[in-house]
BALOBA-1460 file (C-alpha; in Angstrom, 3 decimals):
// residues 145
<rec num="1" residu="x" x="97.335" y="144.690" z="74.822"/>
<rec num="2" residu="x" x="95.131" y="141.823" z="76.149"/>
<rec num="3" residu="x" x="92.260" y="142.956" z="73.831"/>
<rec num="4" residu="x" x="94.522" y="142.967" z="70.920"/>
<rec num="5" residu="x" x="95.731" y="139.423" z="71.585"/>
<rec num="6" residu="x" x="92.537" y="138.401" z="72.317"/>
<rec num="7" residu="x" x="91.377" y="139.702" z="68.699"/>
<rec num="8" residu="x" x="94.734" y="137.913" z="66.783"/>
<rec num="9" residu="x" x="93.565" y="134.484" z="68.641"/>
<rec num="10" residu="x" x="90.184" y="134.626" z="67.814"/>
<rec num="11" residu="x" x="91.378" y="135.605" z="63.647"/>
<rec num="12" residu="x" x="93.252" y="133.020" z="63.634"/>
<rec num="13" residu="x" x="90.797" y="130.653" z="65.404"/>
<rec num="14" residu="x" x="88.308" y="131.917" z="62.700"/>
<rec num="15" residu="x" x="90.745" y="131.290" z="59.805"/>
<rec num="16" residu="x" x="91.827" y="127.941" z="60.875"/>
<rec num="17" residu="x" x="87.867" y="126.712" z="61.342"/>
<rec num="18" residu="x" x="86.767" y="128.803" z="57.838"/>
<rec num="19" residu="x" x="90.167" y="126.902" z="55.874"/>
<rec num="20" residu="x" x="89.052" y="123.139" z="57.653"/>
<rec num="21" residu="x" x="88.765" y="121.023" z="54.940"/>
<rec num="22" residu="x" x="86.058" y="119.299" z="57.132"/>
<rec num="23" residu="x" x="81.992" y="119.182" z="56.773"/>
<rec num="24" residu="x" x="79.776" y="120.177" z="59.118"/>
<rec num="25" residu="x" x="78.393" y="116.764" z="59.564"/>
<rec num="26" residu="x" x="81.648" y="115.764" z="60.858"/>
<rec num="27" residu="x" x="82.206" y="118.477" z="63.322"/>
<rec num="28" residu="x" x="78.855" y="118.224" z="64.775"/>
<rec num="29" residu="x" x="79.836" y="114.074" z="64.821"/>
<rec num="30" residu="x" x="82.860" y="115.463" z="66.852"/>
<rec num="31" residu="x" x="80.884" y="117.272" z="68.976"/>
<rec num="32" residu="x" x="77.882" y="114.827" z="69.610"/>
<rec num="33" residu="x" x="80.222" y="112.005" z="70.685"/>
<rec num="34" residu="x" x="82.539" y="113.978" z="72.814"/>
<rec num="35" residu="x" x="79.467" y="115.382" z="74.603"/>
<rec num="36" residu="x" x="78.022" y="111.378" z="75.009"/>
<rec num="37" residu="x" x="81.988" y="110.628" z="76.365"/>
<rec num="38" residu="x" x="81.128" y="113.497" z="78.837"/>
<rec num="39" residu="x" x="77.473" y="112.590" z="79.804"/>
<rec num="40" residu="x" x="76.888" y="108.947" z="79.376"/>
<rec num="41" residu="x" x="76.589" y="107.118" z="75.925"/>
<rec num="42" residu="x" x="72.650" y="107.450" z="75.047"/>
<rec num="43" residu="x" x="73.035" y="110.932" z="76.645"/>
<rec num="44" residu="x" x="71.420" y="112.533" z="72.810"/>
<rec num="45" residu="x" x="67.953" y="111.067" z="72.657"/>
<rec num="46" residu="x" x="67.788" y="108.935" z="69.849"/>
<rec num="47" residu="x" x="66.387" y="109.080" z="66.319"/>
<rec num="48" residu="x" x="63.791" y="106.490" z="67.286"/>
<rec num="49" residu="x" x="62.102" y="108.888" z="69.788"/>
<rec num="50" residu="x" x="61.959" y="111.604" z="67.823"/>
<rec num="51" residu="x" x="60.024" y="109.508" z="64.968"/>
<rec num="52" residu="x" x="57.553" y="108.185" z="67.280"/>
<rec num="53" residu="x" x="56.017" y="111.704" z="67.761"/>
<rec num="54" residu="x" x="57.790" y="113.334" z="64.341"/>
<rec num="55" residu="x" x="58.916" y="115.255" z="67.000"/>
<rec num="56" residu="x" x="60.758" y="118.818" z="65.677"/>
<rec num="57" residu="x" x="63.320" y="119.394" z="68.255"/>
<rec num="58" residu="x" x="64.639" y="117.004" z="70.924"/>
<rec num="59" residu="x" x="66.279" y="118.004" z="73.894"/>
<rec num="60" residu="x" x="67.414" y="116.160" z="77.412"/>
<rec num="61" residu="x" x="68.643" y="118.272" z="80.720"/>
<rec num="62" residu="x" x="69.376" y="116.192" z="83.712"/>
<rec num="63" residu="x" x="68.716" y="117.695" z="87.442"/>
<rec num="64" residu="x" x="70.030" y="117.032" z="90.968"/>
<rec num="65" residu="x" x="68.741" y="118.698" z="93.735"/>
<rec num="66" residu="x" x="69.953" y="118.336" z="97.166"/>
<rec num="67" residu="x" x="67.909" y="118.909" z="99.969"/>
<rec num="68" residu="x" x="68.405" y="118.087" z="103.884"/>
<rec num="69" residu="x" x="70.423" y="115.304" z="102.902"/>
<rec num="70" residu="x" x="68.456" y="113.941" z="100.060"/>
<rec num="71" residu="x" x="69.289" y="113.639" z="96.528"/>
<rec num="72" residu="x" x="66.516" y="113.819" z="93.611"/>
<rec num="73" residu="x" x="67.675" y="113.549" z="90.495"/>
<rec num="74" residu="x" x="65.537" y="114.002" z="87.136"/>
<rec num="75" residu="x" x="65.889" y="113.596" z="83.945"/>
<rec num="76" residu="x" x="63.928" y="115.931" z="81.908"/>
<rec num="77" residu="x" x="63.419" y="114.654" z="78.030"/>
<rec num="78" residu="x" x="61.567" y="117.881" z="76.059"/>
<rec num="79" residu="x" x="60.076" y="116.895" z="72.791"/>
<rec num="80" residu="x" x="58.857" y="119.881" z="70.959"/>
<rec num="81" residu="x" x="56.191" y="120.036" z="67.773"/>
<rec num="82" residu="x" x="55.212" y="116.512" z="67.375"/>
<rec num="83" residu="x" x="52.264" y="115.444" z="65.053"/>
<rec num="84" residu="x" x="49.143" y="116.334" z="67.443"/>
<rec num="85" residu="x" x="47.807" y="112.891" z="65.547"/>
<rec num="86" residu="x" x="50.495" y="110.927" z="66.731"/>
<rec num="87" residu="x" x="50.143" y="112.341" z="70.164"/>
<rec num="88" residu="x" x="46.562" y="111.489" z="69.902"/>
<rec num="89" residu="x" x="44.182" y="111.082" z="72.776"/>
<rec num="90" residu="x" x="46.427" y="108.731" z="75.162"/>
<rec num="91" residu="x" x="49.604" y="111.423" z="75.435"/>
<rec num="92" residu="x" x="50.739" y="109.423" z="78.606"/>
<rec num="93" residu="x" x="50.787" y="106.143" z="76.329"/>
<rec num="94" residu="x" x="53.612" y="107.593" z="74.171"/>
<rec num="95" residu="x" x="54.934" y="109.792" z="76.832"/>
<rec num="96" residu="x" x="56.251" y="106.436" z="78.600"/>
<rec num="97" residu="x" x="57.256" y="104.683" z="75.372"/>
<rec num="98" residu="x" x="59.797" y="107.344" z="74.568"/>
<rec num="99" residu="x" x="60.797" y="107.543" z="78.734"/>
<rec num="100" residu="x" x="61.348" y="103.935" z="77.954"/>
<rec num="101" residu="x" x="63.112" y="103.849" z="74.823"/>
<rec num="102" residu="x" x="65.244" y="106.806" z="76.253"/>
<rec num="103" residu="x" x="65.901" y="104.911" z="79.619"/>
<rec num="104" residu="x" x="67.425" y="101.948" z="77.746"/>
<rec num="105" residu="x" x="69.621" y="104.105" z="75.556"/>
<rec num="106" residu="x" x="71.052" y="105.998" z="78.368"/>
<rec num="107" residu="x" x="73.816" y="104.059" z="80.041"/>
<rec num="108" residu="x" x="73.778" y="106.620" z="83.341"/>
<rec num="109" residu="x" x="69.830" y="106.492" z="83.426"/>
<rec num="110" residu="x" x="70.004" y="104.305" z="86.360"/>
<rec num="111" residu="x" x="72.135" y="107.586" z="88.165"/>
<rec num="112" residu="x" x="69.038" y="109.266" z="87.963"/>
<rec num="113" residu="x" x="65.325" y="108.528" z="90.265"/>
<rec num="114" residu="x" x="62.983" y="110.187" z="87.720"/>
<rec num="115" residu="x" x="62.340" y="110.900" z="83.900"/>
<rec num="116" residu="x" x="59.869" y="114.064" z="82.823"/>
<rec num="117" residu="x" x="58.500" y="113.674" z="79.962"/>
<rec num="118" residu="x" x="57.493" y="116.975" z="78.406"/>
<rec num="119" residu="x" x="55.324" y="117.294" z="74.971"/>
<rec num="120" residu="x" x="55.897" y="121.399" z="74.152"/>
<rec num="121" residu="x" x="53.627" y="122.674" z="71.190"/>
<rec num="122" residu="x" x="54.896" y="126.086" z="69.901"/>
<rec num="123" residu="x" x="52.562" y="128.023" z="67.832"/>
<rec num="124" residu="x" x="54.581" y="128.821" z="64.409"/>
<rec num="125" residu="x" x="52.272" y="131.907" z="63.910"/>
<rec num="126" residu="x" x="52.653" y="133.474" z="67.197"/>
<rec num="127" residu="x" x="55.842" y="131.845" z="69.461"/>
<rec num="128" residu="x" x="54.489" y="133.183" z="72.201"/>
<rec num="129" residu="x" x="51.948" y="130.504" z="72.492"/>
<rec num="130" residu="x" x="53.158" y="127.784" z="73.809"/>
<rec num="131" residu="x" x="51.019" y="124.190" z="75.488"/>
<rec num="132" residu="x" x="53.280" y="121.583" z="77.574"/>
<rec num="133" residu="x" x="52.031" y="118.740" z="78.819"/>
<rec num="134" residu="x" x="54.376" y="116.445" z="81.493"/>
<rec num="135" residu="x" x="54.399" y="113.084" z="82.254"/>
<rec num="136" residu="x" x="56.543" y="111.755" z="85.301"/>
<rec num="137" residu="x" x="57.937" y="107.732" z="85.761"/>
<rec num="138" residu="x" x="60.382" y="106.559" z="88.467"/>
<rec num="139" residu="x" x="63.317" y="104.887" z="86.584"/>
<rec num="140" residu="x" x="63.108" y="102.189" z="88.551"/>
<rec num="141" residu="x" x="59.996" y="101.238" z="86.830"/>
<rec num="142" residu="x" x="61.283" y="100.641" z="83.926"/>
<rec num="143" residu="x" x="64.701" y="98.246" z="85.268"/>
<rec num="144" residu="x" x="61.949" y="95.856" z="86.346"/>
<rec num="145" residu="x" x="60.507" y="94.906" z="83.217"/>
């Protein structure tokens, strides 16, 4: 009986999404800003960072881990495919302008101790191959400037 209700509520979940006059755009609005209500306002990395690299994919997870009574907490900022001429031959230099930029945008940032910065290169012919490359700041080197 469960499985059957379980299959009418999902139909008629499916219906009502597939009959929404809405557009995509909007729903994924919805979704984005509902998330940043959740996280922190800045919580999506901005549009800014991902054109300094051309950057492909952007993504942001944020860590705590507690251990004997201390707290470290990271923010981890993943920035995948960028132009390997933008990265160029300084990848810390931009690595800390987008920590930066990111930092500033982020209304919780200052909940956090450190930002990781990781540039991930995935090889469109074989996505096995992967390079990363991290960069670590302390967040409180950035609030001083």
């Amino acid at each position: 009986m469960k499985t059957l209700y379980s299959c009418f509520l999902a139909v008629l979940l499916s219906a009502a999404l597939i009959s929404c006059s809405c557009e995509p755009e909007d729903i994924a609005r919805f979704a984005v800003s509902g998330m940043e209500s959740m996280l922190g306002e800045g919580f999506i990395p901005s549009e800014e960072i991902r054109q300094l690299g051309e950057f492909q994919n952007v993504s942001v997870n944020l860590s705590q881990n507690k251990s004997e009574g201390l707290t470290e907490s990271t923010i981890f900022l993943k920035l995948e495919n960028g132009d390997p001429v933008l990265l160029g031959n300084q990848p810390e230099v931009l690595a800390r302008k987008c920590a930066e930029l990111y930092i500033r945008d982020f209304e919780k940032s200052a909940d956090y101790d450190i930002i990781t910065v990781q540039f991930i290169q995935i090889d469109p012919m074989n996505s096995e191959n992967i390079a990363m490359q991290e960069h670590t700041f302390q967040i409180e080197d950035f609030k001083t400037q």
